[in-house]
C-alpha positions in Angstrom: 7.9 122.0 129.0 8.7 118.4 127.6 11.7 118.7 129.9 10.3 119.5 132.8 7.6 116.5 131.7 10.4 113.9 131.6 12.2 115.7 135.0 8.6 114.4 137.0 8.7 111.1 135.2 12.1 110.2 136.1 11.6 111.8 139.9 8.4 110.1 140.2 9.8 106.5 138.8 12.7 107.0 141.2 10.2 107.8 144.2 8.5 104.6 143.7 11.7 102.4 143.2 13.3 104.2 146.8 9.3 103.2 148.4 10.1 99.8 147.2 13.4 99.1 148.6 13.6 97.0 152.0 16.2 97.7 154.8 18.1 94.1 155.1 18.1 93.0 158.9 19.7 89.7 160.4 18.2 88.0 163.6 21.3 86.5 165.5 21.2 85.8 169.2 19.7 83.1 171.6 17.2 83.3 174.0 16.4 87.1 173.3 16.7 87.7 169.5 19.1 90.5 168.8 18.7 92.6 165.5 21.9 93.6 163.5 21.2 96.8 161.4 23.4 97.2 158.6 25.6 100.1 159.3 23.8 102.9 157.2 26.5 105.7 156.5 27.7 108.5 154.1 30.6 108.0 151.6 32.5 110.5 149.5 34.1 110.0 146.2 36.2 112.6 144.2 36.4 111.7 140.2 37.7 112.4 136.9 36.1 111.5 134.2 36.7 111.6 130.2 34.4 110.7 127.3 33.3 110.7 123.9 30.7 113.1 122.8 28.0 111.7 120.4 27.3 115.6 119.0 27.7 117.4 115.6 28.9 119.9 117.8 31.4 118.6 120.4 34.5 116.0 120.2 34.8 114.7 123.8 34.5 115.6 127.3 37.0 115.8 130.4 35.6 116.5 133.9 35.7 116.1 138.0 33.4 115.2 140.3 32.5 114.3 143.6 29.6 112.3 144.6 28.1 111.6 148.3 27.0 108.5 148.9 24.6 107.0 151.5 24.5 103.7 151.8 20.7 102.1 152.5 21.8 98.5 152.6 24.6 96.8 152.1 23.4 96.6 148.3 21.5 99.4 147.9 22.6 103.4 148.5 21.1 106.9 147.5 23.7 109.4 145.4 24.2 113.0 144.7 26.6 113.9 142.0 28.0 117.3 141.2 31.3 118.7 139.7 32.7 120.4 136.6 32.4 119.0 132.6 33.7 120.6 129.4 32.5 119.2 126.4 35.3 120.2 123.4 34.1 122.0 120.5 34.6 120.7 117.0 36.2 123.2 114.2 34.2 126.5 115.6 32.3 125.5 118.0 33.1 127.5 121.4 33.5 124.3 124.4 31.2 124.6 126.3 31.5 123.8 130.3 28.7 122.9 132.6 27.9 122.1 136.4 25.9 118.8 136.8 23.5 118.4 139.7 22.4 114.8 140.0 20.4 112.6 142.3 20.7 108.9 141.9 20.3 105.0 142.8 22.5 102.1 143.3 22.9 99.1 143.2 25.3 96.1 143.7 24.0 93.4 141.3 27.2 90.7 141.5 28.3 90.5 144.4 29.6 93.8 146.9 31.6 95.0 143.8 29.5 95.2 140.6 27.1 98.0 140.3 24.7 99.5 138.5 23.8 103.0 138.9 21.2 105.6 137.5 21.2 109.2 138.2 18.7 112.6 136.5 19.0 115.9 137.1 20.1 119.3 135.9 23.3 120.7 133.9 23.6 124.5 134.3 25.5 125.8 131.7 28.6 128.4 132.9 31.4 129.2 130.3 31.6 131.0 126.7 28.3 132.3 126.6 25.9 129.6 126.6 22.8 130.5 128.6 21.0 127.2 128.9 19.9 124.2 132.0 19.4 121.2 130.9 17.7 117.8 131.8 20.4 115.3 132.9 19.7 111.1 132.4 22.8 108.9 133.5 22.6 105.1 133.6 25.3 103.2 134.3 27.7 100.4 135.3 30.6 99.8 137.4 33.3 98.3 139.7 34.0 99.4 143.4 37.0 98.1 145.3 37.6 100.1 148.3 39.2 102.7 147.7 39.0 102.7 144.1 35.8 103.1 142.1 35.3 103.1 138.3 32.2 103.3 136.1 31.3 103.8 132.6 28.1 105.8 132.0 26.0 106.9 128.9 24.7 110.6 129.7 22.3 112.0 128.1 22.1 116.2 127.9 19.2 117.1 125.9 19.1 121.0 125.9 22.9 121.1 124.9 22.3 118.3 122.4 25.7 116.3 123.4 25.2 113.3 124.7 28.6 111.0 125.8 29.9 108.0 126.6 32.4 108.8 129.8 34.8 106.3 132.1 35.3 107.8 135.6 37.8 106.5 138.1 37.4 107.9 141.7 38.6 107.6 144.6 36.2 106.8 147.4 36.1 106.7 151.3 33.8 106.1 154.3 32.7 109.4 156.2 
């Protein structure tokens, strides 16, 4: 229940900060004013990531993803994140290896390279027995330099009570 609380907190938060954000235009032209749209377009990027675990339970994580991307402005796009995690058990502990479903924000805060990003959503559980869907929280920072991007991110996975610190480096292209 206090899961699914936070879940509409986030979602409503994020509603309100997407409501907020303006579409940049430029007015170029003379005589009849001409509007230049930014470009508004998809982008894929396919990941690996690796992290420490901050768990009684696990050691570290290794994972891939791939995240679509769709760009608002040229500062500013929408993200959806899914892939494959394993989280390593320590001494006994079976791993345990979960699917993340994310939906996300970003946005370039120095210049069109350095980015901050925050993503929520859902971790389904899927290997060694472990019957549990958890609430996903992700902020983070990072560079992009076409083609390569690479973040560090905090994640927080409540239900599985193994939160990490992970670096990703992707690889990331205009659809």
């Amino acid at each position: 229940m206090k899961t699914m609380m936070n879940l509409k907190t986030m979602m409503a938060g994020a509603m309100m900060l997407f409501g907020m954000t303006t579409f940049a235009q430029k007015i170029t032209g003379s005589g009849d004013a001409a509007i230049d749209n930014y470009p508004q377009r998809f982008r894929l990027g396919v990941g690996i990531d690796g992290g420490i675990a901050n768990s009684d339970y696990f050691n570290w994580s290794l994972g891939g993803d791939v995240r679509l991307q769709y760009d608002l402005t040229k500062k500013t796009s929408l993200t959806l994140t899914t892939g494959f995690t394993n989280l390593f058990g320590k001494d006994e502990i079976k791993d345990l290896g979960y699917i993340p479903a994310k939906l996300g924000f970003k946005a370039f805060v120095w210049g069109d390279q350095f980015y901050v990003v925050g993503e929520a959503g859902a971790g389904f559980a899927v290997t060694n027995g472990y019957d549990k869907t958890t609430f996903l929280w992700a902020p983070g920072i990072g560079y992009a330099l076409d083609p390569i991007d690479i973040s560090l991110r905090y994640e927080g996975a409540n239900d599985f009570k193994a939160d990490q610190v992970a670096l990703r480096i992707a690889y990331a292209f205009k659809l």
